[in-house]
PyMOL Python script that loads the backbone (N, CA, C, O; Angstrom):
from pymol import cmd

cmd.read_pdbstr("""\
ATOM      1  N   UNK A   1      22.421  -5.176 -11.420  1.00  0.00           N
ATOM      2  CA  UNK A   1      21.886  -4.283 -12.427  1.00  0.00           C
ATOM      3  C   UNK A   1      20.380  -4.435 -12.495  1.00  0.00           C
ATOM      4  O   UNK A   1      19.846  -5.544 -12.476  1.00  0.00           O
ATOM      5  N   UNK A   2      19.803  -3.459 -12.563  1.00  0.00           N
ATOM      6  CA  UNK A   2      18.443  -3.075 -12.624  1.00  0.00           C
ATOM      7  C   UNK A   2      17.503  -4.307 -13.823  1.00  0.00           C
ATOM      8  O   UNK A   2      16.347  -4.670 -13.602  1.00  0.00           O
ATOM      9  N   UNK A   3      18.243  -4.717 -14.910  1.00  0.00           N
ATOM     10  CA  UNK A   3      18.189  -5.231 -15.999  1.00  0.00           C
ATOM     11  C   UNK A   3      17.364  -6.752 -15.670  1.00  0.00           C
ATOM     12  O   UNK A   3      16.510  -7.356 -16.319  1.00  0.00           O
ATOM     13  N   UNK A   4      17.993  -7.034 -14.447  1.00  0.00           N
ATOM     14  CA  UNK A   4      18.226  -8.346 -14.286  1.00  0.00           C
ATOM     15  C   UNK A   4      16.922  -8.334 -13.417  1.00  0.00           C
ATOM     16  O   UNK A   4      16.125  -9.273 -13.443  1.00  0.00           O
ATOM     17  N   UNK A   5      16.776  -7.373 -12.755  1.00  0.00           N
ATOM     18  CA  UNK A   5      15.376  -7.416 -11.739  1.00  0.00           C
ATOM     19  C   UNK A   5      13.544  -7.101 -12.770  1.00  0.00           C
ATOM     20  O   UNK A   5      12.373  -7.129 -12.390  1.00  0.00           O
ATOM     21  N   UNK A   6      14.100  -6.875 -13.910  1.00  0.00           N
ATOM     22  CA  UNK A   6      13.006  -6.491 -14.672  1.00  0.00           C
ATOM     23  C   UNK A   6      13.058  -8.250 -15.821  1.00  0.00           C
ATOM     24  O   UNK A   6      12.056  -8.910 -16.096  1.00  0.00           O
ATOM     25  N   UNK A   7      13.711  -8.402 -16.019  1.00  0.00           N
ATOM     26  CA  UNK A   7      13.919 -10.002 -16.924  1.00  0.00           C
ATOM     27  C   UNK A   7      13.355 -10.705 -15.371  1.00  0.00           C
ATOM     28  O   UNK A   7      12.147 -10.935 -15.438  1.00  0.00           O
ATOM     29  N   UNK A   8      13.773 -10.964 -14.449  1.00  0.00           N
ATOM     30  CA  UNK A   8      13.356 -12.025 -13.740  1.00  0.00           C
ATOM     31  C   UNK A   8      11.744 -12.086 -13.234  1.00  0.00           C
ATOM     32  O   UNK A   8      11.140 -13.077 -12.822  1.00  0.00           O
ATOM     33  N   UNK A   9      11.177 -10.519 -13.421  1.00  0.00           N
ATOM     34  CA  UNK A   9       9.436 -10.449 -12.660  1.00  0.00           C
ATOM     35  C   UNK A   9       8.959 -10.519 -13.911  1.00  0.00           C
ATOM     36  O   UNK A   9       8.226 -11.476 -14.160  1.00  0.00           O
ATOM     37  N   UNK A  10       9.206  -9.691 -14.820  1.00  0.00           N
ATOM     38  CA  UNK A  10       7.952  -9.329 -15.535  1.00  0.00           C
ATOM     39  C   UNK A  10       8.196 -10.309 -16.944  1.00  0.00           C
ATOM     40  O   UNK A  10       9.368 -10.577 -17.209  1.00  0.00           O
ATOM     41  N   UNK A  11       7.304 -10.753 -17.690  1.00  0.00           N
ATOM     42  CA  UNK A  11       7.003 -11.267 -18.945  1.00  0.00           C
ATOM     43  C   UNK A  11       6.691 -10.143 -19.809  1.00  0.00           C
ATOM     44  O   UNK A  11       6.964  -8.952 -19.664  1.00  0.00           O
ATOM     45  N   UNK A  12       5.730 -11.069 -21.238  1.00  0.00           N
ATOM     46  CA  UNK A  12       5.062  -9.862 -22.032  1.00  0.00           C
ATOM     47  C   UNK A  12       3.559  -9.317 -21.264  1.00  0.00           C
ATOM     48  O   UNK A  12       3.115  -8.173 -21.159  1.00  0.00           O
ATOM     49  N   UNK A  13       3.123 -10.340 -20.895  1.00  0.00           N
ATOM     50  CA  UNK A  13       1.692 -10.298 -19.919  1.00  0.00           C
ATOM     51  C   UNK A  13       1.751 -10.079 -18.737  1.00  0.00           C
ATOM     52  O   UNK A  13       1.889 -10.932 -17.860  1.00  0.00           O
ATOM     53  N   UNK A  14       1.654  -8.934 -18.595  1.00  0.00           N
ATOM     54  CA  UNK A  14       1.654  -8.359 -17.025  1.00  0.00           C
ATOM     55  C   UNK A  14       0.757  -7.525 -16.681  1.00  0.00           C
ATOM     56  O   UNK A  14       0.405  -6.547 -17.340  1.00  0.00           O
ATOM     57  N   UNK A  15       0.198  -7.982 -15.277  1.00  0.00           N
ATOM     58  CA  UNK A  15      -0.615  -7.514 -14.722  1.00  0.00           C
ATOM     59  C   UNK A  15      -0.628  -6.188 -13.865  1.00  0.00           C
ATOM     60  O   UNK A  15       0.457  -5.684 -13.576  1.00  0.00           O
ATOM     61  N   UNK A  16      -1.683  -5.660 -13.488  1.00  0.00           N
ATOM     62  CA  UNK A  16      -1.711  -4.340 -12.931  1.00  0.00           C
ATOM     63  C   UNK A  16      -0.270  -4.162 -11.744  1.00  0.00           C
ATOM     64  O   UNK A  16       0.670  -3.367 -11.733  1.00  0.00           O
ATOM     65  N   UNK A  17      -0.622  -5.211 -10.903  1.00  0.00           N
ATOM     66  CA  UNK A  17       0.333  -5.223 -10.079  1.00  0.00           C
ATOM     67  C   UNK A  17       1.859  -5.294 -10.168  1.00  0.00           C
ATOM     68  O   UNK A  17       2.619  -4.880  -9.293  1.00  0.00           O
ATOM     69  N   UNK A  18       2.256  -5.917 -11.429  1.00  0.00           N
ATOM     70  CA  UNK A  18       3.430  -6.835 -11.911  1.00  0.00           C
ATOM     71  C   UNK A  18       3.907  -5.206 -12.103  1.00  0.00           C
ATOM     72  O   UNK A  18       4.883  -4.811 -11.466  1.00  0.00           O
ATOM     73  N   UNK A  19       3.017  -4.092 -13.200  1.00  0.00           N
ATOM     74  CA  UNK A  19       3.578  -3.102 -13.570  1.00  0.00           C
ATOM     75  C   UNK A  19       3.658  -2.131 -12.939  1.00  0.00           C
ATOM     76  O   UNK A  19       4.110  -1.049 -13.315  1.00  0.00           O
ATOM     77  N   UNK A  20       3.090  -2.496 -11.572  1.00  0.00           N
ATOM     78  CA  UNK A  20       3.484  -1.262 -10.583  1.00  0.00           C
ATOM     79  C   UNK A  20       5.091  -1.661  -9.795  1.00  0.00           C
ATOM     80  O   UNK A  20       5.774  -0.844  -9.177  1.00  0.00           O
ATOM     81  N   UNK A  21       5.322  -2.641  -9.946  1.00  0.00           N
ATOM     82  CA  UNK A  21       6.363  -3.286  -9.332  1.00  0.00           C
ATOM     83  C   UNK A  21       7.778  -2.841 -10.526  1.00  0.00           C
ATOM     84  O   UNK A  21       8.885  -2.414 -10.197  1.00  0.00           O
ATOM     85  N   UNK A  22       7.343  -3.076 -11.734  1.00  0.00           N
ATOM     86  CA  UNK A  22       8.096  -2.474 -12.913  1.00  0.00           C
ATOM     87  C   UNK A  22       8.496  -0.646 -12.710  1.00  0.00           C
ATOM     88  O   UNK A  22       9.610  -0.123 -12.735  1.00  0.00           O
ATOM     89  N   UNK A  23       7.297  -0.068 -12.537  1.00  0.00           N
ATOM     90  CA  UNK A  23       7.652   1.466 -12.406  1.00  0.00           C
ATOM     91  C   UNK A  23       8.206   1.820 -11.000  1.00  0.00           C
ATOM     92  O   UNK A  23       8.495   2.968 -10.663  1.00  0.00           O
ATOM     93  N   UNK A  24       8.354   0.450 -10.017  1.00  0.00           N
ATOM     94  CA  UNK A  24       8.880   1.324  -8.841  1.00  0.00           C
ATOM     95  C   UNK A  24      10.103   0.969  -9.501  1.00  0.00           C
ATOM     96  O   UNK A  24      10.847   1.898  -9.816  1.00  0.00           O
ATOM     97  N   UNK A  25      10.456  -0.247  -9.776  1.00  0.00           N
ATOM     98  CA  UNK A  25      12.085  -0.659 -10.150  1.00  0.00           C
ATOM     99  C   UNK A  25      12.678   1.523 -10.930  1.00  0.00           C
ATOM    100  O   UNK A  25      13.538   2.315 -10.544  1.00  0.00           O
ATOM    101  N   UNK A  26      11.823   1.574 -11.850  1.00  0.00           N
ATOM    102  CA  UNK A  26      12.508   2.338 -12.945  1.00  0.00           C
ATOM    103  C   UNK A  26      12.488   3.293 -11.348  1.00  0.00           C
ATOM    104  O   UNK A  26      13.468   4.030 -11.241  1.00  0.00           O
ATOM    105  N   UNK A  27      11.897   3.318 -10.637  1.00  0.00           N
ATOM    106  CA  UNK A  27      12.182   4.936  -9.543  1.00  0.00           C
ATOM    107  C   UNK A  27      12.635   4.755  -8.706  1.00  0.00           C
ATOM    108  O   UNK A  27      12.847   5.748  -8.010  1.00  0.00           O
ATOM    109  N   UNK A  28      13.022   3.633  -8.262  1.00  0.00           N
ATOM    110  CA  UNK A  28      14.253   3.394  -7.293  1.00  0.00           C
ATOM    111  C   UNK A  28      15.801   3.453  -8.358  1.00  0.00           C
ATOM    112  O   UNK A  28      16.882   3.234  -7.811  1.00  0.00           O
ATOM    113  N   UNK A  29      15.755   3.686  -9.496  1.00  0.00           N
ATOM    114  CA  UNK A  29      17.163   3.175 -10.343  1.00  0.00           C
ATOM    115  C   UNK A  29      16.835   4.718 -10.914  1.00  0.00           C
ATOM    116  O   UNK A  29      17.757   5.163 -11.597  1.00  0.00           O
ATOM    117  N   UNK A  30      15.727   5.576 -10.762  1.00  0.00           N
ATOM    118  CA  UNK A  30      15.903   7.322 -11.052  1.00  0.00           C
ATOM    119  C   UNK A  30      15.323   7.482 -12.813  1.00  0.00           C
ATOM    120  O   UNK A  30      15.405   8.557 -13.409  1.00  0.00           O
ATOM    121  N   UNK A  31      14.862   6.461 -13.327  1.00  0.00           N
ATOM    122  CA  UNK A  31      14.254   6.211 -14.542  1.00  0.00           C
ATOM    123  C   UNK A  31      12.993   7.337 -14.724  1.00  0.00           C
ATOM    124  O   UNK A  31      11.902   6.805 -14.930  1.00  0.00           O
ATOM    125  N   UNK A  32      12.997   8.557 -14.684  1.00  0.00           N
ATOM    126  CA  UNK A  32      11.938   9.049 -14.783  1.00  0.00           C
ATOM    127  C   UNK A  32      10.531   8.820 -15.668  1.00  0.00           C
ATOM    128  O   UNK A  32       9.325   8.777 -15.428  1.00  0.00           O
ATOM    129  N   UNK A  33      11.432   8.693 -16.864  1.00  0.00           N
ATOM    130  CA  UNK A  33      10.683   8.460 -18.310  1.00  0.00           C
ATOM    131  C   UNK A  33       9.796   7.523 -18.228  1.00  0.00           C
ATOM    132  O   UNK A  33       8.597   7.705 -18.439  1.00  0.00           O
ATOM    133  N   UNK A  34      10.390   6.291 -17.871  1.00  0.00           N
ATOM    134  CA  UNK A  34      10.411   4.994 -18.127  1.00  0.00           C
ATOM    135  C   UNK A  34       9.424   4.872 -17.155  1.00  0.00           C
ATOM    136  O   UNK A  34       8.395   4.287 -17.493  1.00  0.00           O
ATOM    137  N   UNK A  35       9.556   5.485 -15.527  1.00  0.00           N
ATOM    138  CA  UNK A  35       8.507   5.152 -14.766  1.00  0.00           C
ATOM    139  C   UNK A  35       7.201   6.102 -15.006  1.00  0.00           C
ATOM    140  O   UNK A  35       6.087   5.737 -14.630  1.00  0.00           O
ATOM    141  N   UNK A  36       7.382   7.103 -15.532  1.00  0.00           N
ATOM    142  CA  UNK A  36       5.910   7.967 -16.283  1.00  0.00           C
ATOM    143  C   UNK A  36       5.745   6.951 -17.171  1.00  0.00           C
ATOM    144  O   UNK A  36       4.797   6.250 -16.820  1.00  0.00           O
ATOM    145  N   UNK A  37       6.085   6.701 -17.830  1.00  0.00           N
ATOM    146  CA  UNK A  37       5.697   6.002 -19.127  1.00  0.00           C
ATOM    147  C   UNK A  37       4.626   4.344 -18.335  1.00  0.00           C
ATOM    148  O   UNK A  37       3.512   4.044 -18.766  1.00  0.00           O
ATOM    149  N   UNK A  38       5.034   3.896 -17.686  1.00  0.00           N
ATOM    150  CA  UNK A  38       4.648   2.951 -16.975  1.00  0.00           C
ATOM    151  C   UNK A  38       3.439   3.073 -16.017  1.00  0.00           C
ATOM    152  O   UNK A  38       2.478   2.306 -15.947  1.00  0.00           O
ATOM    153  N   UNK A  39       3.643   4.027 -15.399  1.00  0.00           N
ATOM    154  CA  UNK A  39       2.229   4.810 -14.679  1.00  0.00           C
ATOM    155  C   UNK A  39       1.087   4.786 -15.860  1.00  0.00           C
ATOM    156  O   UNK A  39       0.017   4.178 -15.871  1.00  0.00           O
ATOM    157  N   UNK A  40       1.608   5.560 -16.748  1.00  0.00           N
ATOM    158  CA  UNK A  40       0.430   6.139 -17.481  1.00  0.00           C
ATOM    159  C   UNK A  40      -0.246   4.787 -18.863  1.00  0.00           C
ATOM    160  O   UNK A  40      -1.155   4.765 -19.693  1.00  0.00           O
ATOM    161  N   UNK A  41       0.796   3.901 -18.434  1.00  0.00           N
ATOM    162  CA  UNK A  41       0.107   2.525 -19.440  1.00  0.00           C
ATOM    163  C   UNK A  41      -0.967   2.054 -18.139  1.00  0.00           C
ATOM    164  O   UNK A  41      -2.186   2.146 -18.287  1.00  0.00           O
ATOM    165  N   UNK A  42      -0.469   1.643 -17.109  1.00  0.00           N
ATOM    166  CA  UNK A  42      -1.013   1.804 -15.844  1.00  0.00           C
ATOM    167  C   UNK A  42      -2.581   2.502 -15.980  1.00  0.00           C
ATOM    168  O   UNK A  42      -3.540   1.741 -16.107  1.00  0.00           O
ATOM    169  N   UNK A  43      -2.708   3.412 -15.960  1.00  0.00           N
ATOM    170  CA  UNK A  43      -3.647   4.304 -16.251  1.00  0.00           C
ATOM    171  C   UNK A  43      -4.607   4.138 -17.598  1.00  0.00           C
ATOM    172  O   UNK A  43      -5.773   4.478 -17.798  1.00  0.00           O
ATOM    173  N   UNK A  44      -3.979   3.713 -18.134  1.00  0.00           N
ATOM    174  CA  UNK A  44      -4.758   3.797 -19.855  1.00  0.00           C
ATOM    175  C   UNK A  44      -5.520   2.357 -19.989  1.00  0.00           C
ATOM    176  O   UNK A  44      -6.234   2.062 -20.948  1.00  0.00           O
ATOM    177  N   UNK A  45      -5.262   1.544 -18.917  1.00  0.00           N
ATOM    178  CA  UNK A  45      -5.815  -0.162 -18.610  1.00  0.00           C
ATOM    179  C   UNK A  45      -6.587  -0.120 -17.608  1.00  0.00           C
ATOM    180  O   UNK A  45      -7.330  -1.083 -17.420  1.00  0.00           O
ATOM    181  N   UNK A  46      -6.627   1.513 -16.293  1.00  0.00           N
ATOM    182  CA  UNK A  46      -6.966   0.809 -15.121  1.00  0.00           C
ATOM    183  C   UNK A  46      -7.448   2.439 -14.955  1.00  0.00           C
ATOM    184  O   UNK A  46      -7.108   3.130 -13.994  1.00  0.00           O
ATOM    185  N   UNK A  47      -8.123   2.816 -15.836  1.00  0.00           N
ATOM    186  CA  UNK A  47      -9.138   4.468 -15.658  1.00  0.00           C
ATOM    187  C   UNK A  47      -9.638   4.722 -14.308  1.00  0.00           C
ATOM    188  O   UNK A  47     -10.005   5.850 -13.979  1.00  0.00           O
ATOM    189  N   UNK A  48      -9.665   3.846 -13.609  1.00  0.00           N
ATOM    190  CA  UNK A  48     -10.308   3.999 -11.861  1.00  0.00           C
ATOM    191  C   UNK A  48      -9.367   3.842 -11.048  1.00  0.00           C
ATOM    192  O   UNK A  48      -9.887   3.808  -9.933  1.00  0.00           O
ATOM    193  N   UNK A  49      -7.829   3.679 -10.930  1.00  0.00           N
ATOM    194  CA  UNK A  49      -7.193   3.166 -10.219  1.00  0.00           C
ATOM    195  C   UNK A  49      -6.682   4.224  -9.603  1.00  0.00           C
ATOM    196  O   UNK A  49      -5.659   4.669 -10.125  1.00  0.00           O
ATOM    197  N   UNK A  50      -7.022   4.695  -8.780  1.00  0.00           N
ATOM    198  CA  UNK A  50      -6.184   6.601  -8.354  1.00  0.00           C
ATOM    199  C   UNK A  50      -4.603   6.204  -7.525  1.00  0.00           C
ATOM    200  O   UNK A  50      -3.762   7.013  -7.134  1.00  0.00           O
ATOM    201  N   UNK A  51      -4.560   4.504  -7.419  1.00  0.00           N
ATOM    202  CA  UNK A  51      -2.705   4.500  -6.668  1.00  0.00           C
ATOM    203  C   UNK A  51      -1.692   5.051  -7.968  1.00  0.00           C
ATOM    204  O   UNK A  51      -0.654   5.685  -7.780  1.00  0.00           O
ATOM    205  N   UNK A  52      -2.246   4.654  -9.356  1.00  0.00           N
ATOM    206  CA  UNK A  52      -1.347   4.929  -9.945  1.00  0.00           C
ATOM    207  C   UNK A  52      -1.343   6.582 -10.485  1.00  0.00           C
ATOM    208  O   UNK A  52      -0.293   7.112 -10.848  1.00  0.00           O
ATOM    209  N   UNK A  53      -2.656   7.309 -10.485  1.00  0.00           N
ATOM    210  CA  UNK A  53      -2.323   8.470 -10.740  1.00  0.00           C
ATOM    211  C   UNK A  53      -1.136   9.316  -9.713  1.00  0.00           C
ATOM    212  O   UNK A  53      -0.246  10.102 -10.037  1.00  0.00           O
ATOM    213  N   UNK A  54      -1.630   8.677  -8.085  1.00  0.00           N
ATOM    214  CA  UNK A  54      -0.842   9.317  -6.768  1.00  0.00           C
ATOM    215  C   UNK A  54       0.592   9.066  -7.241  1.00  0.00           C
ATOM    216  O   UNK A  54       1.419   9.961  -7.416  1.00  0.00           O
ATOM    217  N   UNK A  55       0.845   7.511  -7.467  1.00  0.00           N
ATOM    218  CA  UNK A  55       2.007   7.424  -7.739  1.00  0.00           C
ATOM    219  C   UNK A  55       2.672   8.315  -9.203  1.00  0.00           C
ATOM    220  O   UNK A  55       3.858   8.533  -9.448  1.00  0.00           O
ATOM    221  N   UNK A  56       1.914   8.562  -9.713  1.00  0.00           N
ATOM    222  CA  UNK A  56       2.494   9.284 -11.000  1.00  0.00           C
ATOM    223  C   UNK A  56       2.693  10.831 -10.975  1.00  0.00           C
ATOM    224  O   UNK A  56       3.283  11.515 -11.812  1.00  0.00           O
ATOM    225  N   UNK A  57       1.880  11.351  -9.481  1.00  0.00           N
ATOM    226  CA  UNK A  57       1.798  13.089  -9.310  1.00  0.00           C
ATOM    227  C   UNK A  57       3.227  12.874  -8.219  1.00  0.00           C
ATOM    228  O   UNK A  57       4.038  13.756  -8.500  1.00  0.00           O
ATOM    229  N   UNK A  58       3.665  12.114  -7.263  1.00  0.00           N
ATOM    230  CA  UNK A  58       4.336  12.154  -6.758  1.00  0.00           C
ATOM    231  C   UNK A  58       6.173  12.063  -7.538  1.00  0.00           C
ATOM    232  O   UNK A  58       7.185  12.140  -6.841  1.00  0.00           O
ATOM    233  N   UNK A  59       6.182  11.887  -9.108  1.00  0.00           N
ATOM    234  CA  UNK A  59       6.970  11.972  -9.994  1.00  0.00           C
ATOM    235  C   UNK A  59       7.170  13.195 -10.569  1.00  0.00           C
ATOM    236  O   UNK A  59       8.156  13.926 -10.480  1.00  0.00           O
ATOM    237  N   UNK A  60       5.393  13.473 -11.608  1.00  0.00           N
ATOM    238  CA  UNK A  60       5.572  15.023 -11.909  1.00  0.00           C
ATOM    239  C   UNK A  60       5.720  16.249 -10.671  1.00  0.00           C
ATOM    240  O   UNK A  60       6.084  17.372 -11.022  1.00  0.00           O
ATOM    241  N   UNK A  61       5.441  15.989  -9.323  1.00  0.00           N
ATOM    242  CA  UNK A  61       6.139  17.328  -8.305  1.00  0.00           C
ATOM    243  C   UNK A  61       7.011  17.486  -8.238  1.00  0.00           C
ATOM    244  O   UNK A  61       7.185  18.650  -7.877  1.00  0.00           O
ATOM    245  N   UNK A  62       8.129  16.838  -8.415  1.00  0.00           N
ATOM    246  CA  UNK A  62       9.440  16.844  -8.292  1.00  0.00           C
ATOM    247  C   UNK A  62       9.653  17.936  -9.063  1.00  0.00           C
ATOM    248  O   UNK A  62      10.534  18.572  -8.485  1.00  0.00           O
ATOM    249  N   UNK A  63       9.266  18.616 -10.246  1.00  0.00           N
ATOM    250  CA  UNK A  63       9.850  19.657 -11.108  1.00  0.00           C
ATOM    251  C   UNK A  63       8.771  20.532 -11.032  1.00  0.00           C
ATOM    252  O   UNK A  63       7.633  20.165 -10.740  1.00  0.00           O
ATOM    253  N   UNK A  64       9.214  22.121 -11.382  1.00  0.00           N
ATOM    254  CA  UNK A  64       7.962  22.793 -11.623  1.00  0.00           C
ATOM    255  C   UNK A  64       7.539  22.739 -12.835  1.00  0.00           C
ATOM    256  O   UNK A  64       6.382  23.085 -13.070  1.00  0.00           O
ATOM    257  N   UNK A  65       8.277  22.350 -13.731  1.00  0.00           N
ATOM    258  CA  UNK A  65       7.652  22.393 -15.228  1.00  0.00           C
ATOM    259  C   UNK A  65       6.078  20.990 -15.033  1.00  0.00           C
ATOM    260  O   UNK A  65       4.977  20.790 -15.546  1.00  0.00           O
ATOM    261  N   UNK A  66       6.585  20.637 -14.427  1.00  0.00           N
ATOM    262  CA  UNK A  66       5.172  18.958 -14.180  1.00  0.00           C
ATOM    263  C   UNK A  66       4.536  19.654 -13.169  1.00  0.00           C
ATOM    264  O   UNK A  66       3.398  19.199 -13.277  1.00  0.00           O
ATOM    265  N   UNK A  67       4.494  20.542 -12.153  1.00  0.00           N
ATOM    266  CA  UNK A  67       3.934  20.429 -10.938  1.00  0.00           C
ATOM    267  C   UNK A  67       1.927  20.490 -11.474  1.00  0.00           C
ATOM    268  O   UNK A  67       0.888  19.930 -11.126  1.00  0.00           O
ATOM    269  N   UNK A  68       2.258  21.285 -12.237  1.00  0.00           N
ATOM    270  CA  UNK A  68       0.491  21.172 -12.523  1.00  0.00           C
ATOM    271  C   UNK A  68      -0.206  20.043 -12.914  1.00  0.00           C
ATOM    272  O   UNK A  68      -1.359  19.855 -12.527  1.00  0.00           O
ATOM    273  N   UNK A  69       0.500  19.110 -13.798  1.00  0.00           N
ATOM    274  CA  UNK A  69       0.184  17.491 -14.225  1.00  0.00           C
ATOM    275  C   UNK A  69       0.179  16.984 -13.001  1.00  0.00           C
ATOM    276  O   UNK A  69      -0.701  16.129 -12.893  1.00  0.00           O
ATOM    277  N   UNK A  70       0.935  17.192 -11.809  1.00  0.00           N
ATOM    278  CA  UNK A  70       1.046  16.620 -10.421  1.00  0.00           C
ATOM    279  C   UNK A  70      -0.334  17.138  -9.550  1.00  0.00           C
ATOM    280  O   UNK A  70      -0.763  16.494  -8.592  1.00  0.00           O
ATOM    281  N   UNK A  71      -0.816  18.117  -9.927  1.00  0.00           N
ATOM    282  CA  UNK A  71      -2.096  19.025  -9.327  1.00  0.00           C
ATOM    283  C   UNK A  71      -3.103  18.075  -9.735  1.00  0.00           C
ATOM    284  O   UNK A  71      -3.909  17.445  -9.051  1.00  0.00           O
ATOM    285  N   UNK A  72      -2.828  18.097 -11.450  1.00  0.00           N
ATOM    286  CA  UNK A  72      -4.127  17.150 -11.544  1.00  0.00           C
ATOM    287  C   UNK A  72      -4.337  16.090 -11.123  1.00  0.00           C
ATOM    288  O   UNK A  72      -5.256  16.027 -10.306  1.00  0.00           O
ATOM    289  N   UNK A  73      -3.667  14.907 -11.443  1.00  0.00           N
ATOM    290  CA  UNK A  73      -3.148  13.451 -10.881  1.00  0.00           C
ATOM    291  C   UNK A  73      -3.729  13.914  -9.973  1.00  0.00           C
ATOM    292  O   UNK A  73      -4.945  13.903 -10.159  1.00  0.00           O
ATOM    293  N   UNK A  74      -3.256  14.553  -8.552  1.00  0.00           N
ATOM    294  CA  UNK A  74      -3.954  14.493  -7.221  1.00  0.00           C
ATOM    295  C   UNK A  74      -5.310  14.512  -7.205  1.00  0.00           C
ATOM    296  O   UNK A  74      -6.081  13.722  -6.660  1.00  0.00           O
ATOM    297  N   UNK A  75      -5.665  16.045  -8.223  1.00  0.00           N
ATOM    298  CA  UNK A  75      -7.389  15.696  -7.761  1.00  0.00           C
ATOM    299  C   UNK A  75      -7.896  14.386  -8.535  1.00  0.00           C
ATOM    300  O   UNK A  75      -8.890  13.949  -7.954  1.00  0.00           O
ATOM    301  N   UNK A  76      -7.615  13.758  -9.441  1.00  0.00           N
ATOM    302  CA  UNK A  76      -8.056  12.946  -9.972  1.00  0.00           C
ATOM    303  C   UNK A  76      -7.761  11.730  -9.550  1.00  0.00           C
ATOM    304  O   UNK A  76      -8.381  10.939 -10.261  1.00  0.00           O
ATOM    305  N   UNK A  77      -7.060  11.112  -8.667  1.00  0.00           N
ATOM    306  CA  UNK A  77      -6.750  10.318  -7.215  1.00  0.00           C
ATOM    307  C   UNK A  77      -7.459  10.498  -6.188  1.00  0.00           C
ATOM    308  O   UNK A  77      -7.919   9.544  -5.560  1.00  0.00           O
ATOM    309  N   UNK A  78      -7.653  11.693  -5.865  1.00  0.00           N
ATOM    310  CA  UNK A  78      -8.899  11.592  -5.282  1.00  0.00           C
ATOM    311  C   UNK A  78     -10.345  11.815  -5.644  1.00  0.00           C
ATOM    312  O   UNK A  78     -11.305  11.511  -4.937  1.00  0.00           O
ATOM    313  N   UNK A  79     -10.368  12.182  -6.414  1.00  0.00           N
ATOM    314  CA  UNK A  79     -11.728  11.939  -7.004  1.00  0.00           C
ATOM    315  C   UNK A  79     -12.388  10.471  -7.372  1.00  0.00           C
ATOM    316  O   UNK A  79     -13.590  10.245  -7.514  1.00  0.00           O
ATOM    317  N   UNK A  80     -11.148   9.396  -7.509  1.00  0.00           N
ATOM    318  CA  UNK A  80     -11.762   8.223  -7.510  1.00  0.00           C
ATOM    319  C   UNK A  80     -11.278   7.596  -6.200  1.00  0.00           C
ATOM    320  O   UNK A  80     -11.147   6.379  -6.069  1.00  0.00           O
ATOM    321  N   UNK A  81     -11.092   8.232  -5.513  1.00  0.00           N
ATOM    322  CA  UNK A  81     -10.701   7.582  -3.845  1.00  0.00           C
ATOM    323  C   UNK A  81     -12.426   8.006  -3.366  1.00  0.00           C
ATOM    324  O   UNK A  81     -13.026   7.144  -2.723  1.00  0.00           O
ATOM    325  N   UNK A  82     -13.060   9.142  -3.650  1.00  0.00           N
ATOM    326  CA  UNK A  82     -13.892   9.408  -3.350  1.00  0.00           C
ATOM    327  C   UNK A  82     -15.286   9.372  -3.906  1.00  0.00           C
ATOM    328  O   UNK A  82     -16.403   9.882  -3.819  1.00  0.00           O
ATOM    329  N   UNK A  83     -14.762   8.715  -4.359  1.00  0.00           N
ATOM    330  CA  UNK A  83     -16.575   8.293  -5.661  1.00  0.00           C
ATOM    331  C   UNK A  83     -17.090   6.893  -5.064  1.00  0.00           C
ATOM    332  O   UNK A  83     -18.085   6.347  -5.541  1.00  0.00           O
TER     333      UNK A  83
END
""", "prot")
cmd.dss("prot")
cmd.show_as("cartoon", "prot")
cmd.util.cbc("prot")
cmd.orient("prot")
């Protein structure tokens, strides 16, 4: 169970990396929410980090209701890939 892989990595203090490892768990187990939700804490700690916007547009494409949040994420992934 998914449960058991999130109790054994992560604590309360986790690092950039720890929580990218957290939001793949939730998207390998189909957690949509949970892994947006995780991206975008991701994001709100790490304003320059464009893996987690990529990783977070590659979530909202999946639907068309997100595809434009997925538009942005991209340019804004690359815009700090390219600065």
């Amino acid at each position: 169970m998914f449960v058991k892989e999130l109790e054994a990595d992560f604590g309360a203090d986790m690092t950039r990396r720890s929580r990218r490892k957290q939001a793949q768990i939730f998207v390998d187990h189909r957690l949509w929410y949970d892994a947006i939700a995780t991206y975008s804490q991701i994001i709100s700690e790490n304003r320059n980090y464009a893996g987690a916007y990529r990783d977070r547009a590659r979530i909202y494409a999946q639907l068309p209701a997100t595809d434009a949040l997925a538009n942005q994420d991209m340019k804004e992934a690359g815009r700090l890939e390219n600065h």
